[in-house]
Kinemage of the C-alpha trace (Angstrom):
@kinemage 1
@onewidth
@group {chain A} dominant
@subgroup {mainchain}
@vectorlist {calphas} color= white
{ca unk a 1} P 95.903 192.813 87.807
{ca unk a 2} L 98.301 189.855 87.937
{ca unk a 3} L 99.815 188.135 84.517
{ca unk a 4} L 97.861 185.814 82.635
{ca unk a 5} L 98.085 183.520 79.768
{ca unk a 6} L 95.743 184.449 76.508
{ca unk a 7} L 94.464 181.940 74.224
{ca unk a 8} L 92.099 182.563 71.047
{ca unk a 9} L 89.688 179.291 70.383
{ca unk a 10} L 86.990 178.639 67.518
{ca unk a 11} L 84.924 175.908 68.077
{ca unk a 12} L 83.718 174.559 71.424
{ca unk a 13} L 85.231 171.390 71.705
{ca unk a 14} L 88.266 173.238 71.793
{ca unk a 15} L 87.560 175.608 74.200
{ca unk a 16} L 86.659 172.795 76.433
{ca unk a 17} L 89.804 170.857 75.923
{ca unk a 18} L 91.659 174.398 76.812
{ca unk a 19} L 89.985 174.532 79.699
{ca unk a 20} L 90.045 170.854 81.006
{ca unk a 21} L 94.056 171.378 80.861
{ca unk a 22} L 94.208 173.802 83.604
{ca unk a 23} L 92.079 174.660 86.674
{ca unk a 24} L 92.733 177.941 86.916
{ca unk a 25} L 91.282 179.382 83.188
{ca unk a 26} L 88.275 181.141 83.038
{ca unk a 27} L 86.310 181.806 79.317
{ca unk a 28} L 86.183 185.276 78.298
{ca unk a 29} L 83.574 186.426 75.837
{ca unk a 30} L 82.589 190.569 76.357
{ca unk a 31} L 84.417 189.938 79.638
{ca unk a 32} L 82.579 193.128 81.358
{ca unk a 33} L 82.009 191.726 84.382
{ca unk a 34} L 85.142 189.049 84.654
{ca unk a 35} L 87.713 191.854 83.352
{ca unk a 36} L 86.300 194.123 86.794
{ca unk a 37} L 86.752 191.474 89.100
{ca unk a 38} L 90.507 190.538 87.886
{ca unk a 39} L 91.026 194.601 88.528
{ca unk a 40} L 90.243 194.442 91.573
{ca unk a 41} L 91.463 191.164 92.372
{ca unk a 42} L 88.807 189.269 93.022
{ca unk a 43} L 89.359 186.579 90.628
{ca unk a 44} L 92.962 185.795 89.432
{ca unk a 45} L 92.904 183.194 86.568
{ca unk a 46} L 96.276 182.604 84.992
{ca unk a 47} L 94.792 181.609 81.497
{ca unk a 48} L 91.635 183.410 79.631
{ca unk a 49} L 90.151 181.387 76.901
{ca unk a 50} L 89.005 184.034 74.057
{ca unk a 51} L 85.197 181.988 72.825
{ca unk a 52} L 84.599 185.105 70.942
{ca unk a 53} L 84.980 183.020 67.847
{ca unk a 54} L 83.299 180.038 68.523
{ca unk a 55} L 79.921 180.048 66.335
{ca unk a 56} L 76.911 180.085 69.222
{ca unk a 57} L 75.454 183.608 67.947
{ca unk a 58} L 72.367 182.225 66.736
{ca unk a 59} L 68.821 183.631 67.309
{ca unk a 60} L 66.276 181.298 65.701
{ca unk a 61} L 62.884 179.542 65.535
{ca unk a 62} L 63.378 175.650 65.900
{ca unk a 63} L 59.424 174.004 66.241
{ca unk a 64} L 57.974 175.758 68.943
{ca unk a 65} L 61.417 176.891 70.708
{ca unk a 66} L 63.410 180.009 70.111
{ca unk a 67} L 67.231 179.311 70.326
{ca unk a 68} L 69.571 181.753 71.267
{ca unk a 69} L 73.090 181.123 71.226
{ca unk a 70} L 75.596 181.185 74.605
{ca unk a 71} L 77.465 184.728 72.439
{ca unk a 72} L 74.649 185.770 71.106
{ca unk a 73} L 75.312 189.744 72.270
{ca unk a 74} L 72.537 191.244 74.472
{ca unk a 75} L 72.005 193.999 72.290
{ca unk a 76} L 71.688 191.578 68.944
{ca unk a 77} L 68.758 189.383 70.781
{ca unk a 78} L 67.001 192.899 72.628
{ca unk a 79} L 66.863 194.383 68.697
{ca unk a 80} L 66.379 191.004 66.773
{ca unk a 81} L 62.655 191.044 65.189
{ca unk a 82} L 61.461 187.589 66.178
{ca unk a 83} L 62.868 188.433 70.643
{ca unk a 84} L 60.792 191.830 69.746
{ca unk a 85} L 57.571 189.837 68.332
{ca unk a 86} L 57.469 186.448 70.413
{ca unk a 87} L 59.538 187.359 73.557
{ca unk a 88} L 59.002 191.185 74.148
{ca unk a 89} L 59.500 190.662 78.029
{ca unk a 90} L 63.322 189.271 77.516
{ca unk a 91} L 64.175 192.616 75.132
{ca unk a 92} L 62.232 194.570 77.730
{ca unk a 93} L 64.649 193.249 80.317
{ca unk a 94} L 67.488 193.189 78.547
{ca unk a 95} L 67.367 197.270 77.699
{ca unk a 96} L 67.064 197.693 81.028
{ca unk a 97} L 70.502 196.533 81.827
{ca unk a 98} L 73.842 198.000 82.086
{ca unk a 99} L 74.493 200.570 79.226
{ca unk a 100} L 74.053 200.190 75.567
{ca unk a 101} L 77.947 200.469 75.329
{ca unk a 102} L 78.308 197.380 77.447
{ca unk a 103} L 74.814 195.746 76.121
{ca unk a 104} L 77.100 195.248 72.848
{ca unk a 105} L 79.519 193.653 74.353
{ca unk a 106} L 77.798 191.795 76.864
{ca unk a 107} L 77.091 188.065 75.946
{ca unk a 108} L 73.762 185.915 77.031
{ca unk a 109} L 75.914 183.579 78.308
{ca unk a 110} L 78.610 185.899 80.463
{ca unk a 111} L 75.311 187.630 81.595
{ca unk a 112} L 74.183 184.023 83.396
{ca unk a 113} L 77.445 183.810 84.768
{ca unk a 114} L 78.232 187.173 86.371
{ca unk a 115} L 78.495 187.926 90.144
{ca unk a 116} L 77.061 189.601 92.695
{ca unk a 117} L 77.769 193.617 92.696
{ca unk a 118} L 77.872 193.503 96.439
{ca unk a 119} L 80.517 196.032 98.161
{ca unk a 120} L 81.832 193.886 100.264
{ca unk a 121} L 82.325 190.859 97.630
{ca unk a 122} L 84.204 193.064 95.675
{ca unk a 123} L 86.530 195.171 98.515
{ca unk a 124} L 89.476 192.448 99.201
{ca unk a 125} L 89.503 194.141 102.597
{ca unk a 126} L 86.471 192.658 103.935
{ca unk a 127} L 85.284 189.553 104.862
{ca unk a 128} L 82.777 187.887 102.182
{ca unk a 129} L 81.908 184.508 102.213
{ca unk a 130} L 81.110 184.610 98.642
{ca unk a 131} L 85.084 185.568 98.058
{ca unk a 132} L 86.665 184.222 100.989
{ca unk a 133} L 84.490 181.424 102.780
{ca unk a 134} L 84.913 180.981 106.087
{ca unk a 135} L 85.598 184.638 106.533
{ca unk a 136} L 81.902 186.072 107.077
{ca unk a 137} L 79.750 188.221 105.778
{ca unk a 138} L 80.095 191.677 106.359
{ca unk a 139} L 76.711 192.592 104.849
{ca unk a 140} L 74.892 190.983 107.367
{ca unk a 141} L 75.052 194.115 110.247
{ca unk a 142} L 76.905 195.951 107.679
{ca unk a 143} L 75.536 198.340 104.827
{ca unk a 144} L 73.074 196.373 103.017
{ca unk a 145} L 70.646 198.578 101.084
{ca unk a 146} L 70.796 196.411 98.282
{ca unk a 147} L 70.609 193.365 99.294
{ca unk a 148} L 68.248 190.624 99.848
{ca unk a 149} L 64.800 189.690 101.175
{ca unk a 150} L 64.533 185.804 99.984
{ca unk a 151} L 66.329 182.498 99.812
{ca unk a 152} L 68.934 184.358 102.644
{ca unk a 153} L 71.556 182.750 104.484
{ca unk a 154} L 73.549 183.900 107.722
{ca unk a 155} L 76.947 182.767 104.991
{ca unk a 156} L 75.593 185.600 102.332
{ca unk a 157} L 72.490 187.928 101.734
{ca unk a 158} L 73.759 189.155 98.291
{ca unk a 159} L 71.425 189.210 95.204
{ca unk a 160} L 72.062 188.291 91.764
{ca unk a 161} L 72.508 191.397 89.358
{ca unk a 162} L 70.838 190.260 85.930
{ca unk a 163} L 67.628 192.210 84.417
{ca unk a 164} L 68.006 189.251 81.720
{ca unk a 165} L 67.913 186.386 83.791
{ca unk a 166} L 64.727 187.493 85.694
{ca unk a 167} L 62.942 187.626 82.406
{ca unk a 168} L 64.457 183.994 81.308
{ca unk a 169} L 63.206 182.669 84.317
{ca unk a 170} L 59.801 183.865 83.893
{ca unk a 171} L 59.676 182.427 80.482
{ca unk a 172} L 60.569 178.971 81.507
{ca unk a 173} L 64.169 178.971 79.591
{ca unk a 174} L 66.260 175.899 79.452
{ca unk a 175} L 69.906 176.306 79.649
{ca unk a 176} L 71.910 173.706 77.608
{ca unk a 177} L 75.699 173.222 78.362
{ca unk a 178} L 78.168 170.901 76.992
{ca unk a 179} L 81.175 169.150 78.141
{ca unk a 180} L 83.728 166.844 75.943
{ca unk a 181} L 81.277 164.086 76.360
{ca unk a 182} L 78.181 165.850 75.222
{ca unk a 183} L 75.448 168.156 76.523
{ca unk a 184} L 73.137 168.212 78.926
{ca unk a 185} L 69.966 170.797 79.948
{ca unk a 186} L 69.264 172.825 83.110
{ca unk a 187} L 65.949 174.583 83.655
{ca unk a 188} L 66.609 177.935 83.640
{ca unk a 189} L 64.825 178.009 87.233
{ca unk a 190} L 67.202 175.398 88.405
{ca unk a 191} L 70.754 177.188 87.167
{ca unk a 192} L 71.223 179.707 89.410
{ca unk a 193} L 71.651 178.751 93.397
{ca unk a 194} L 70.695 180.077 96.472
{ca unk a 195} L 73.562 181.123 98.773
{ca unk a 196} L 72.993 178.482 101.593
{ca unk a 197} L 76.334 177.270 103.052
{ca unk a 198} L 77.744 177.979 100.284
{ca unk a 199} L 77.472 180.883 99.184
{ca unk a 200} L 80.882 181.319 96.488
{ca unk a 201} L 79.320 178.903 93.960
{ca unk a 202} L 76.513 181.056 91.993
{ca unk a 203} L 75.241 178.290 89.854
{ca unk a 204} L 75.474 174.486 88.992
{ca unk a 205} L 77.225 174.757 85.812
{ca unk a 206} L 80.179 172.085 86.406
{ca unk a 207} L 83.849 173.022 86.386
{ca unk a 208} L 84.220 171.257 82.664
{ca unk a 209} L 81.119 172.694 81.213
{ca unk a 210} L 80.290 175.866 79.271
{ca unk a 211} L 77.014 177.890 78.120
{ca unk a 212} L 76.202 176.907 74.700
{ca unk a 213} L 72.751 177.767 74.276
{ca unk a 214} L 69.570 178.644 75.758
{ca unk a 215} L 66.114 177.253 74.290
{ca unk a 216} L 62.810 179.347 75.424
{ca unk a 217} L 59.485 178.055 74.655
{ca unk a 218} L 56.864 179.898 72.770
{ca unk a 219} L 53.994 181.245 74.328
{ca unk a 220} L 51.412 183.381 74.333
{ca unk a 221} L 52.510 186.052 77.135
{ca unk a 222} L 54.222 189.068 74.692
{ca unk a 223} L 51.026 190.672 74.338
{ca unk a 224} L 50.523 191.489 78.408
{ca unk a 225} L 54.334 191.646 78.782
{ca unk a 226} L 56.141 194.308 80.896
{ca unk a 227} L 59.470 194.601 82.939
{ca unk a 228} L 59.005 197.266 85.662
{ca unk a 229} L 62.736 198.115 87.424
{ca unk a 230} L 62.994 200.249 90.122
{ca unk a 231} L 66.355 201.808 90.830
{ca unk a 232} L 68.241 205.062 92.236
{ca unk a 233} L 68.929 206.725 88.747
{ca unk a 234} L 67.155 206.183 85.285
{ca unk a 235} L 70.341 204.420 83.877
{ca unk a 236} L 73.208 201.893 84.215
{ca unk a 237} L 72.298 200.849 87.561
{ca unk a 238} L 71.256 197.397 89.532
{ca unk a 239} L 68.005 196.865 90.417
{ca unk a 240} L 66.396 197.711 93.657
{ca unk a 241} L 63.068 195.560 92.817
{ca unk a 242} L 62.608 194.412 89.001
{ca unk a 243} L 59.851 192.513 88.357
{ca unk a 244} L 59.111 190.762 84.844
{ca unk a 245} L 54.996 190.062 84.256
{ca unk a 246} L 53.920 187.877 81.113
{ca unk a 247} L 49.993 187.510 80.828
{ca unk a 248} L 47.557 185.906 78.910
{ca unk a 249} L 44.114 187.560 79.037
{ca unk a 250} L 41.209 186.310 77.570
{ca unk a 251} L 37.692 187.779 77.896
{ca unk a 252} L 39.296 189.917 81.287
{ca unk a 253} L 40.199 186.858 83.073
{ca unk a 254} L 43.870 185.381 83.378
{ca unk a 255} L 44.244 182.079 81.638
{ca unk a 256} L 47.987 182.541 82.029
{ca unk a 257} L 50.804 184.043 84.113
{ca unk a 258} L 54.748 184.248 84.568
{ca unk a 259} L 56.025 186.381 87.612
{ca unk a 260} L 59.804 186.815 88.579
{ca unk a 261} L 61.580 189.265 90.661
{ca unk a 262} L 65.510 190.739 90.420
{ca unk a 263} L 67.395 192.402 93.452
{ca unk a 264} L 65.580 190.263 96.392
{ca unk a 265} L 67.421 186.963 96.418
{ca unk a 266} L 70.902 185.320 94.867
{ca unk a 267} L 69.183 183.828 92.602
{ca unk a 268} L 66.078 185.278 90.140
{ca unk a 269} L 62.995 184.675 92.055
{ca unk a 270} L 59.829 182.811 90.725
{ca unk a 271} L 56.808 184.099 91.699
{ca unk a 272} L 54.876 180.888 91.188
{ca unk a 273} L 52.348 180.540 94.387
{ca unk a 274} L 51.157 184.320 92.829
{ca unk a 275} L 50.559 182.707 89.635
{ca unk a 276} L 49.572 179.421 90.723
{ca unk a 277} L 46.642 182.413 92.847
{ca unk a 278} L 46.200 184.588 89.883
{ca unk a 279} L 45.501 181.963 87.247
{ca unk a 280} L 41.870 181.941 85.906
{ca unk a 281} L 40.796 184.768 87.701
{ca unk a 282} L 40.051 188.598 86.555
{ca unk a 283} L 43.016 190.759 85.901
{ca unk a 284} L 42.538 193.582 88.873
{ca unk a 285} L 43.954 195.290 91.062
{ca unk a 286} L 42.210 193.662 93.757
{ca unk a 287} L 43.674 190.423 92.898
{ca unk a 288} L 46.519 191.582 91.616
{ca unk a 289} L 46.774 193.306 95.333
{ca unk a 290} L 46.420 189.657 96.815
{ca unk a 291} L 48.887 188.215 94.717
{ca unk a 292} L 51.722 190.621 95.668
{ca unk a 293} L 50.726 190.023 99.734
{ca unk a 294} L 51.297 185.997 98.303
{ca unk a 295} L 54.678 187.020 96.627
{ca unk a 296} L 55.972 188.208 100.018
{ca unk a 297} L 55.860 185.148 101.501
{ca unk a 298} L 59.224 184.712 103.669
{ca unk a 299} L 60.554 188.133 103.207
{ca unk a 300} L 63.101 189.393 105.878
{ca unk a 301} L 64.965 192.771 105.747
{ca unk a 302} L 68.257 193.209 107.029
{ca unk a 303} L 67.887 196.810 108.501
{ca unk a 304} L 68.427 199.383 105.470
{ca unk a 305} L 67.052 197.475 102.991
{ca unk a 306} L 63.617 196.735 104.782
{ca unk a 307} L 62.111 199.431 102.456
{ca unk a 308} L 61.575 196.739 100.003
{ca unk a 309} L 59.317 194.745 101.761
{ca unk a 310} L 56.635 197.742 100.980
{ca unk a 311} L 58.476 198.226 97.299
{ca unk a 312} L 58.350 194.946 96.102
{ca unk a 313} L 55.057 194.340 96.370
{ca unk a 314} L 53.876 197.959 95.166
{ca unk a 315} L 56.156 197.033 92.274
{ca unk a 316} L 54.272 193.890 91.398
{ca unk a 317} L 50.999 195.686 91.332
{ca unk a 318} L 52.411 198.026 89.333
{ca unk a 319} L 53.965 195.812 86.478
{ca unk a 320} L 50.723 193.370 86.398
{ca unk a 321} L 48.938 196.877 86.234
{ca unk a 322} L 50.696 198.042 83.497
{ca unk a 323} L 50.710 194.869 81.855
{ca unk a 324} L 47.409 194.699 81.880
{ca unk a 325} L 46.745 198.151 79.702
{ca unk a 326} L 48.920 197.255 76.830
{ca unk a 327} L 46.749 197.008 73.943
């Protein structure tokens, strides 16, 4: 890991004058994903910006949104009371995640912002377009279990690691970010990218912008919540299929739906011509059966992953079903 400068902020203009003053800084908060990729030497900033101090750890009730600061930690929103009573499906996701050693680290805002866990992006050996573009892909061909099914790209077929992000985008989040002029809002849908041609930038945040908060609507999906990950052991491991379900039942009939999936595209994946189908109609397995067949819309396996072309869907039957029961 090469040299690098180390500066200690508290407030977010700051932090964003800091950074303005030199291209190659980076923000460090629980820095459990950025600290592994300077290791390894995938990322080489000469200057880390400590925003451990800057105050954005709130988690609050504003009107009819819940706020949730950019360092809020993901264990402090997954155990606050009013994530557990209004948003069960973003604590459900977020204890699915990494460790809880980590999870108390871990930041909602470094979360959003961390990379792809794909072999190949991380082995400075091989040719990633994601690290190097121009130089290939070398999942493409190549050993790609894990990788995607949606949104791919012959420049990159790696998928986006966050349990918490699939749940955000499920719940309609808005992400606001600020730069020295002011701030501005991304739908949560809208802040992550697909690969495309250009597959090294993972988002749309600008280069003079940071996180500062997210703002989630209320609703009335945390009674028929669940988060339903499939993966090769029971802990600290990425996704193979996650799917987050939020349902509003009334009288046996769906009057509302959210439906995301992790681990099948480089972005989280919206489910939305499944709920657009499910919407006013019974909650069973029949139609939750057709609404799965919907989801897979577009699908394409690579060779070893094309076992989750028959997961994912089982998996969304599963977490509606399951949904569904919860009293």
């Amino acid at each position: 890991m090469i040299n690098f400068q180390y500066l200690r902020t508290t407030s977010a203009k700051s932090a964003l004058a800091l950074l303005l003053k030199d291209k190659n800084s980076k923000f460090i908060a629980g820095g459990t994903n950025l600290i592994d990729l300077m290791k390894r030497g995938v990322t080489s900033p000469e200057k880390l910006i400590d925003i451990n101090h800057v105050p954005l750890k709130q988690i609050e009730l504003v009107g009819n949104k819940i706020i949730i600061g950019a360092l809020a930690s993901n264990t402090a929103v997954a155990e606050n009371s009013l994530i557990k009573e209004k948003l069960p499906l973003l604590a459900m996701a977020l204890n699915a995640g990494a460790s809880a050693q980590l999870r108390n680290v871990a930041t909602v805002g470094g979360n959003m912002m961390q990379r792809t866990r794909c072999g190949y992006f991380y082995d400075t050996e091989m040719p990633c377009n994601k690290r190097v573009p121009g130089s290939g892909c070398a999942a493409v061909g190549g050993f790609n279990r894990m990788h995607a099914i949606f949104g791919t790209s012959d420049k990159c077929i790696a998928v986006h690691p966050s349990d918490m992000c699939v749940a955000l985008v499920a719940l309609d989040a808005v992400v606001v970010v600020a730069n020295q002029k002011g701030e501005r809002k991304i739908l949560f849908k809208d802040f992550h990218r697909l690969a495309g041609d250009t597959p090294q930038l993972d988002n749309n945040l600008k280069t003079d912008e940071m996180i500062i908060r997210l703002e989630i609507p209320a609703n009335n999906l945390g009674k028929n919540s669940n988060y339903l990950k499939v993966r090769d052991r029971a802990s600290y491991a990425f996704a193979l299929i996650s799917v987050a379900v939020g349902m509003e039942i009334s009288n046996g009939k769906i009057s509302d739906v959210r439906l995301a999936m992790g681990g099948v595209a480089h972005k989280p994946w919206r489910l939305t011509e499944a709920e657009d189908f499910l919407k006013g109609k019974d909650a069973s397995i029949e139609n939750f059966e057709q609404a799965s067949k919907l989801a897979m819309k577009g699908a394409k396996g690579f060779g070893e992953n094309d076992f989750k072309l028959q997961m994912a869907p089982n998996t969304i039957i599963e977490a509606l079903t399951v949904a569904k029961s919860k009293a």
